[in-house]
Every structure is written in C-alpha cells, then in structure tokens.
N, C-alpha and C positions, 0 to 999 in steps of 0.2 A: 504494500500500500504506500502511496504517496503520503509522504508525515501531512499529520492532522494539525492543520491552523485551530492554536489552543485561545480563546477569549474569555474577557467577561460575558457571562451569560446577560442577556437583555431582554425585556418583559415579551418580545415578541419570539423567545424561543420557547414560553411554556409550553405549545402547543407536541413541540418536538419531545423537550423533555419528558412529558408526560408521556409519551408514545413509548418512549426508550423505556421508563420509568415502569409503566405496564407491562413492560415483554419481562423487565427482571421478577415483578412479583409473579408472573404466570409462570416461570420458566424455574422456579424453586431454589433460583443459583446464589443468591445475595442478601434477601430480607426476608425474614419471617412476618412481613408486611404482607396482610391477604386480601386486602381489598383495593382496587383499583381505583384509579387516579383520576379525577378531568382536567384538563385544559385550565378553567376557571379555577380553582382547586391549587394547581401549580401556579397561574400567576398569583394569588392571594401569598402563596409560599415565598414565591421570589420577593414581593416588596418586603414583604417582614423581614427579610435577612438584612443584617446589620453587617458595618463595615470590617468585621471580625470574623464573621461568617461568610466569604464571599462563592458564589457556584462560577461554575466556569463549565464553557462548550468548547468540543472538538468539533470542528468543520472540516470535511470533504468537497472540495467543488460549488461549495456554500451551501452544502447539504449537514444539518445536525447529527451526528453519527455517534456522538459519546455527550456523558455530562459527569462532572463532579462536585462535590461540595463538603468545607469544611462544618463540621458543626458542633455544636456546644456537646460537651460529654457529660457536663455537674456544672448547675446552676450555684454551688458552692464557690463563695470567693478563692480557697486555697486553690481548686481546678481550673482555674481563670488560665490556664498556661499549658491545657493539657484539651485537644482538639480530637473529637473523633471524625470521620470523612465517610462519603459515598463516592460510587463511582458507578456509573452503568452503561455498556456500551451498547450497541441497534444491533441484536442479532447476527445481520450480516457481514458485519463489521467486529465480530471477536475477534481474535485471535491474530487480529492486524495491526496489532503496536497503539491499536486505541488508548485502550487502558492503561500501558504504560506514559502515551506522553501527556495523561489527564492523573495521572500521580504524581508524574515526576513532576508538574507543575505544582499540584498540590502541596507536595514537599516544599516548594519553591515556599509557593504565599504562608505555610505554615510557620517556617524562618524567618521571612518578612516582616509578618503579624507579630510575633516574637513569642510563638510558642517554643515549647520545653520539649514536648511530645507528643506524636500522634500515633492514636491506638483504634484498631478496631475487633472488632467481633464478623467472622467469617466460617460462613459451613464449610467444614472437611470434606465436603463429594465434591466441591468447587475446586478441582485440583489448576487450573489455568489460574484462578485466581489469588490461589496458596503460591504459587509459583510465582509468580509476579510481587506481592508482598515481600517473598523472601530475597528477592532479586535485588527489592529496590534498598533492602533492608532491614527488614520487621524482622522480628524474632517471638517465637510463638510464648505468651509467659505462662497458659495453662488453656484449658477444654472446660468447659460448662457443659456439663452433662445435662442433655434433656431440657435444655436450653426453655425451649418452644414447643406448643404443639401444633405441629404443619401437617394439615390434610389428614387427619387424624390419628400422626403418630409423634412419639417425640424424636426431636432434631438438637445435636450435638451442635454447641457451637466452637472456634478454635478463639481466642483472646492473642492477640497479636500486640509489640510497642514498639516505632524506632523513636530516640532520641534524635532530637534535632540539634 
C-alpha cells in the first residue's frame, strides 16, 4: 500500500469513522463494544474530544481507510499522564501498514501531549494486532480473564504498557 496521509480527524469524517468503527465491533477483533454506531452519534463524539484527546484519520486517495484516538484511561488527577488509545482500520485495508502509521502517530501526539504512558486492553485471537503493539513497543503486563461477555461467552483480555 501506498503510506497513508495521517490527519487531524474533522467533523466531516464521522461518517467514515463510524463505518470503520462498525466493521471493528461486528468483526469481534478490538472492542467488546456490541452495539453499533451512527454517523450522528460519532460527530457528537468528535466535538467533545478535548485538546488532550485528539482522533486522527489515515487517508488513501482521500478515501478514510483507518482512524485512531487517544483517550482518557482515569478521570483520577494522579492518571492525568497515562492515555489509553483506539485504532480501527476499513477491512480492506488490514494488514496494509494502516494500523501501524495511525500508532506510530499516536505515539507521536502521546509524547507531545506529554504523557508518561500509553496502555491498552486487547483480545489475544487478535494476533495482527498483538503483533503490531509489540513491534511498536508495548509489553504485555498481564490477561484479564473473562474480561467480557461477547456473544455469549467470556473473552480474555491481554493489558499491554509502552513508556513514553
């Protein structure tokens, strides 16, 4: 794939991200989020994000093809310096360096922002996306067993941290 033009996401991509946003909860790879998303719904999401929380789009040919965003992990003042993130990429578009140039950005604004560390929670059947954490970084600190219950069973999750 030709590298993905990374941006500030802008109210007129909610339409996209939401689209992306629904293929990751139907597809079981990312969120134990099970209810799907509109359009309306996503831009109400994007203005409320604060300048500490910013989303950002991967573009293809001016096509929205990835989205990420940093996000608060503990309303707690001591976590003020500790960020957790998304990332979803359009189906057709895995396994094309999407994901990678919409973290490694994230990395970017999470140093910027002047976090400490950013940590997420990811399912172990997600192996492209375990692979890519550890690539950029991340080191696994333990498993949440039974996490969730997805589709009526429980789902393990992995807890991931890099230091910035």
């Amino acid at each position: 794939m030709t590298a993905a033009r990374i941006r500030p996401a802008a109210e007129a991509d909610a339409a996209a991200i939401c689209e992306i946003y629904n293929q990751g909860i139907e597809d079981r790879l990312a969120t134990l989020e099970t209810e799907l998303r509109t359009p309306e719904e996503r831009r109400h999401w994007l203005k409320a994000r604060g300048p500490r929380h910013p989303v950002i789009v991967a573009e293809d040919g001016g096509r929205v093809v990835g989205w990420g965003s940093l996000n608060a992990f503990n309303p707690r003042d001591a976590y003020r310096h500790v960020v957790d993130f998304s990332i979803y990429v359009e189906r057709a578009y895995r396994g094309k360096g999407v994901g990678k140039a919409v973290l490694a950005r994230l990395v970017e604004l999470g140093r910027e922002l002047g976090y400490h560390k950013m940590v997420l929670s990811a399912f172990p059947h997600n192996a492209a996306g375990m692979a890519l954490y550890e690539r950029i970084g991340f080191r696994t600190v333990g498993v949440y067993k039974q996490q969730g219950l997805l589709d009526g069973r429980w789902v393990d999750t992995i807890v991931m941290e890099k230091l910035l």
